[in-house]
C-alpha positions in Angstrom: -36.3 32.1 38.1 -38.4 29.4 36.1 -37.1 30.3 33.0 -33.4 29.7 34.6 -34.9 26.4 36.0 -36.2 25.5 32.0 -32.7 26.8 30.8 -30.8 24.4 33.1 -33.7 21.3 32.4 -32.6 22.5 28.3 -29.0 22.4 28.9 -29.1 18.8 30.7 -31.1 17.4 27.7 -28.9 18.7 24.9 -25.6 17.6 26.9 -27.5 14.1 27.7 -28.3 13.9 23.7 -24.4 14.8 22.9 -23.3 12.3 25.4 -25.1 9.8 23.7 -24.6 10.4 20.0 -20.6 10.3 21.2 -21.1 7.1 22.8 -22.4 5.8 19.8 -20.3 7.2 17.4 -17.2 5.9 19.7 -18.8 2.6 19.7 -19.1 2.1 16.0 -15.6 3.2 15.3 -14.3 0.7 17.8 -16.0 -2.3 16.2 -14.6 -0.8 12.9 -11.7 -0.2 13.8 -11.6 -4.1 15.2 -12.8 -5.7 11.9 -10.1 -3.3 9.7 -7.8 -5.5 8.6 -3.8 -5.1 10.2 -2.1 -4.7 6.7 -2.8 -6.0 3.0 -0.3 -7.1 0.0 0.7 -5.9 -3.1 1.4 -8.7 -5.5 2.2 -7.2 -8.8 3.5 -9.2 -12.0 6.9 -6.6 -13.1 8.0 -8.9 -15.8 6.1 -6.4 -18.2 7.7 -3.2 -16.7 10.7 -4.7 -17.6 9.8 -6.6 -21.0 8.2 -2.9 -22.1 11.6 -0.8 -21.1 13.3 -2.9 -23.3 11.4 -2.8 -25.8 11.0 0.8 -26.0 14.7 1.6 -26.2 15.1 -1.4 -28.7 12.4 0.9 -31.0 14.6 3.8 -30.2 17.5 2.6 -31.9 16.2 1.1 -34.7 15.6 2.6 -38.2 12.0 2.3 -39.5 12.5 -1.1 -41.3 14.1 -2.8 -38.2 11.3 -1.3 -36.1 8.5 -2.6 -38.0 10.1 -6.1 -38.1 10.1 -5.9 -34.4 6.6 -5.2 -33.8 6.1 -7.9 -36.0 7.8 -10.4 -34.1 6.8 -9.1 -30.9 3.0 -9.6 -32.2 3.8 -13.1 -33.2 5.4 -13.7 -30.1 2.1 -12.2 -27.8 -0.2 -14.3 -30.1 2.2 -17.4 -29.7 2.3 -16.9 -25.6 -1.9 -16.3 -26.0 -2.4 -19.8 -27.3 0.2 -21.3 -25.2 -2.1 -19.9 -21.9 -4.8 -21.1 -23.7 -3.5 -24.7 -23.9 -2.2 -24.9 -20.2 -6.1 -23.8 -18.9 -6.8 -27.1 -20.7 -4.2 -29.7 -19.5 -2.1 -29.5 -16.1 0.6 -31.2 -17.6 0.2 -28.9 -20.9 0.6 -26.3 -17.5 4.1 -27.6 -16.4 5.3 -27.8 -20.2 4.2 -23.7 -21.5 3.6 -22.0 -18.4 6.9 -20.0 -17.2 8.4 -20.8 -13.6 7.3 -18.2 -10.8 10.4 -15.8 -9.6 9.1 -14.0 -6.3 10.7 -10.7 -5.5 10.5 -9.6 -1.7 12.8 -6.3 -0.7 13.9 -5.8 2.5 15.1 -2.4 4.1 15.9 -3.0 7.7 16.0 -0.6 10.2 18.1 -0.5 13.7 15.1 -2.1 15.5 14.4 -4.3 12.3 10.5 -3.5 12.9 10.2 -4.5 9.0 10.9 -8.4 10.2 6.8 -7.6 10.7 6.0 -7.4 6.8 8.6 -10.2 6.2 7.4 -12.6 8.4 4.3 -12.3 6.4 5.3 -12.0 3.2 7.2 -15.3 3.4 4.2 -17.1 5.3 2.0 -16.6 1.6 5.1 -16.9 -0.5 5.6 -20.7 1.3 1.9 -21.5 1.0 1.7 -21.1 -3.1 5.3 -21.6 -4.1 5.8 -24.5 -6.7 9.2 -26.2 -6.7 10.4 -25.0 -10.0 10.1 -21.5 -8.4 12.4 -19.4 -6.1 12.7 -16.0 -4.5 15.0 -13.1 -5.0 15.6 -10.8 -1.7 16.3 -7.4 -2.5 18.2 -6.3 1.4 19.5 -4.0 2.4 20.8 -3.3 5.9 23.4 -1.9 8.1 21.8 -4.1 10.9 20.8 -3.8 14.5 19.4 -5.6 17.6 20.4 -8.8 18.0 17.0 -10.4 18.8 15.1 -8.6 15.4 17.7 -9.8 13.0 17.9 -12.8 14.7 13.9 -13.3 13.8 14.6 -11.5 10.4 17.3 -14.5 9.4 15.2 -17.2 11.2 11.8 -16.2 8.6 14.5 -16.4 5.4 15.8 -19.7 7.3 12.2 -20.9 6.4 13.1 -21.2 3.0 16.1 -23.1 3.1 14.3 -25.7 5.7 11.6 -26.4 2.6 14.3 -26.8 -0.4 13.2 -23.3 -2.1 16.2 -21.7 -3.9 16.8 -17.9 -2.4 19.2 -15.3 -3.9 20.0 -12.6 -2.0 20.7 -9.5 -3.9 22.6 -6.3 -2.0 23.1 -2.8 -3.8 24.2 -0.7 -0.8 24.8 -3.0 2.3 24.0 -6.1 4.2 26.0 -5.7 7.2 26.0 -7.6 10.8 22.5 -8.6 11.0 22.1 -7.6 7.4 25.1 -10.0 6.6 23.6 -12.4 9.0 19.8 -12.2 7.0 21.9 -12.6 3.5 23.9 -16.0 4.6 20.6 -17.5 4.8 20.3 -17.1 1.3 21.7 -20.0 -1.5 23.3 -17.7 -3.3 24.2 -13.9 -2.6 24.9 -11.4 -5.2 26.4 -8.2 -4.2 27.0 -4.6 -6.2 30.7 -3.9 -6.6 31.0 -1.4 -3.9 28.5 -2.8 -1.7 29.3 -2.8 2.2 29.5 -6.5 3.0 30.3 -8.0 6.7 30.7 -6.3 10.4 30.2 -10.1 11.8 30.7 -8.9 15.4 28.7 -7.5 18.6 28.4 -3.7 19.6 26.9 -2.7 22.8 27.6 0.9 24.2 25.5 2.2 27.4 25.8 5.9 28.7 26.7 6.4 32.6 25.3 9.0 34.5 27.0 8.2 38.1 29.1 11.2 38.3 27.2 13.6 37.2 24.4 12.7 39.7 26.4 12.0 42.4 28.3 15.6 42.2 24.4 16.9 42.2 24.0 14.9 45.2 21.3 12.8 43.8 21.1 9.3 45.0 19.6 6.1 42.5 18.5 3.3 44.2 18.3 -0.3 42.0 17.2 -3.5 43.4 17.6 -6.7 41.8 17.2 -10.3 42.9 19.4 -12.4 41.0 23.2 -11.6 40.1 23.4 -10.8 37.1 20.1 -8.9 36.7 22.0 -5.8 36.0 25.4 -5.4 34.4 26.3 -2.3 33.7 23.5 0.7 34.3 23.0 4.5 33.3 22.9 6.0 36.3 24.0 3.6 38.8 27.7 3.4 39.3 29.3 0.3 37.4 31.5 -2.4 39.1 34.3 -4.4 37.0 32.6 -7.7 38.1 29.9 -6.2 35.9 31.7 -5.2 33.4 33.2 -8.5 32.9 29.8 -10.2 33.1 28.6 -7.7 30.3 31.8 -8.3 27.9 31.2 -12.3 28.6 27.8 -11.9 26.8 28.9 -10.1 24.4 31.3 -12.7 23.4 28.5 -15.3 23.4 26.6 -13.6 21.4 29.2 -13.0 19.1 30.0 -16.8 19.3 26.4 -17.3 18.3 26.8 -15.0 15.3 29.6 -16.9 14.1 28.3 -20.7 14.6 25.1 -19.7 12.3 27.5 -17.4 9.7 29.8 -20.7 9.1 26.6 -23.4 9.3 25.6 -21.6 6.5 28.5 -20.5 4.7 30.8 -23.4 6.0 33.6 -22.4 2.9 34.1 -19.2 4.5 37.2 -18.9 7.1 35.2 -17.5 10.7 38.3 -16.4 12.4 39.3 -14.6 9.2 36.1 -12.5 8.5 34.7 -12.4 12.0 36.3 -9.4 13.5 34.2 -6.9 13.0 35.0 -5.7 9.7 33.5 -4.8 6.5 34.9 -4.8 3.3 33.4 -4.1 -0.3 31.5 -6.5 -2.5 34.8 -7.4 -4.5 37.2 -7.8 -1.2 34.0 -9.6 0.3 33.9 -12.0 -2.9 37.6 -13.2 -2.3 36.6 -13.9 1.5 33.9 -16.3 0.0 31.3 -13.4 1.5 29.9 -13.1 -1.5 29.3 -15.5 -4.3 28.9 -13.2 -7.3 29.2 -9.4 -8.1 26.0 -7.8 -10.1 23.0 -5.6 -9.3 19.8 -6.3 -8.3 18.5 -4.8 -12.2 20.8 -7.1 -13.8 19.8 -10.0 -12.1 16.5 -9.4 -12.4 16.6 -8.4 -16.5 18.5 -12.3 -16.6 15.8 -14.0 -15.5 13.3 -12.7 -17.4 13.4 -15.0 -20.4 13.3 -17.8 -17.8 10.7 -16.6 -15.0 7.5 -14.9 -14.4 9.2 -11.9 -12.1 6.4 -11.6 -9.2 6.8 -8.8 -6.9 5.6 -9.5 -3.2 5.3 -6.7 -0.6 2.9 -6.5 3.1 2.0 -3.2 4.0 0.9 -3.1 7.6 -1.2 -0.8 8.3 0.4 2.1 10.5 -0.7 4.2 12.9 -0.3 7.7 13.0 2.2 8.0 15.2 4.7 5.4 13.5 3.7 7.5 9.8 5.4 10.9 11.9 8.2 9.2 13.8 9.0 7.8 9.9 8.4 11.4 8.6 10.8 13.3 11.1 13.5 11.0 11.0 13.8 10.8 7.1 13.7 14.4 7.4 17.0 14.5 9.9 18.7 11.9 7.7 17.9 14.4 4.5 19.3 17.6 7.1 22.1 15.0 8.4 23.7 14.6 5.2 22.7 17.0 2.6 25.6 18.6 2.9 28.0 16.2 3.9 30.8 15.9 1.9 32.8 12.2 3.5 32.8 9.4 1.0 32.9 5.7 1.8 
């Protein structure tokens, strides 16, 4: 029996040792984990990326004479923009004179829970605390909108902005609709793709009621509220028209809300006219003052070259494992949804 005894003295040790080195290891990755940053930004100068495709399709069509002509000018052209740097590190005001205005580029792809007003919020926090006032900021959105409260803090961070004087354009491709059109009225100036999907200024709420199916299962739900109003309409409770009234009222406020910031904004608009709901295409959208100007995001972009330094801005919050496969599976429905959908819009 001693050996058993020795065994069992062994066993303690070993799971005492274990126990420990967890503890230890646990404790380290805590106070890592704790000093990790939350998220880190990618600031990357895309006036070359553009600058280079051009110039490689410009050698592409060219005969051999035109070519070397080119590359001749483009070398005087480098050397001439070398000493011109050169000069503004000497002088501030040799600075203001040579140095190109700074054009910052933020993109914006909301979701229905607009979750990305996150990176935003940030991005326009270090944008603000650098920005020069010969500079301004193009917003690549796009957005089919959402919850009223994130695109309301989504348009309130682009609102920033506009309180401090700095010029925003607001570029859509695909679609900046209800709190996407609401994000993109903030903006000085939108520009829209021809077949863009511009609008939806209204309020949608739908709920899903359980009451008959429970009750005809016999199964009871009991809901206590103090205050009135605390519940409107519920899932499994069974709905009264007083509630249903109360729920319809604050939906028109909210709407009302939507409306009041659309025209303080975009006062040449008619509100009655575009604020039912609707959503028309970039070039219906322009003649409903919607829109102030029909072009792509590339074009803009490849016009202000010659003018700006094009500085691309983007936050990357650091996710956790669980939002990186929630993101993975639903891309992977949407890809299932409509791979072989056939509907055009």
């Amino acid at each position: 029996m001693q050996w058993l005894s020795q065994y069992f003295v062994f066993l303690a040790e070993t799971v005492t040792i274990v126990i420990a080195i967890f503890a230890v290891l646990l404790f380290i990755f805590a106070q890592k984990k704790k000093s990790m940053p939350t998220g880190s930004f990618e600031i990357k100068d895309i006036t070359e990326e553009y600058q280079n495709t051009k110039e490689t399709m410009l050698r592409n069509i060219m005969d051999d004479v035109a070519t070397k002509e080119f590359n001749k000018q483009q070398k005087q052209q480098r050397k001439k923009e070398k000493k011109q740097l050169k000069q503004a590190q000497k002088s501030q005001s040799d600075n203001t004179n040579h140095n190109k205005p700074n054009c910052y580029v933020l993109s914006f792809n909301g979701s229905v829970d607009a979750h990305e007003v996150e990176d935003l919020r940030q991005e326009v926090t270090a944008i603000i605390s650098i920005i020069k006032p010969e500079d301004k900021v193009l917003l690549k959105l796009e957005s089919p909108g959402g919850v009223v409260h994130g695109y309301g803090l989504a348009a309130s961070q682009l609102l920033r902005f506009r309180q401090r004087d700095i010029d925003l354009t607001a570029v859509v491709d695909k679609v900046a609709a209800s709190g996407g059109y609401m994000m993109a009225c903030t903006a000085n100036k939108i520009i829209a793709a021809p077949f863009a999907i511009i609008g939806s200024i209204g309020v949608v709420a739908q709920i899903p009621n359980f009451h008959r199916l429970l009750k005809k299962n016999d199964i009871d739900i009991e809901l206590q509220t103090a205050g009135q109003y605390k519940r409107t309409l519920t899932m499994f409770g069974e709905n009264t028209e007083e509630g249903r009234k109360k729920f319809q009222q604050e939906l028109e406020e909210t709407h009302l809300l939507f409306k009041d910031f659309v025209f303080e904004n975009r006062p040449n608009v008619d509100i009655q006219e575009v604020a039912t709901g609707e959503h028309w295409f970039a070039v219906q959208a322009k003649e409903k003052g919607l829109v102030d100007e029909i072009n792509t995001s590339d074009d803009v972009i490849l016009s202000l070259i010659d003018s700006y330094k094009i500085i691309s801005v983007k936050y990357h919050r650091r996710k956790k494992i669980t939002e990186r496969l929630a993101k993975n599976i639903v891309s992977g429905i949407e890809k299932l949804c409509f791979r072989n959908s056939r509907t055009i819009y």
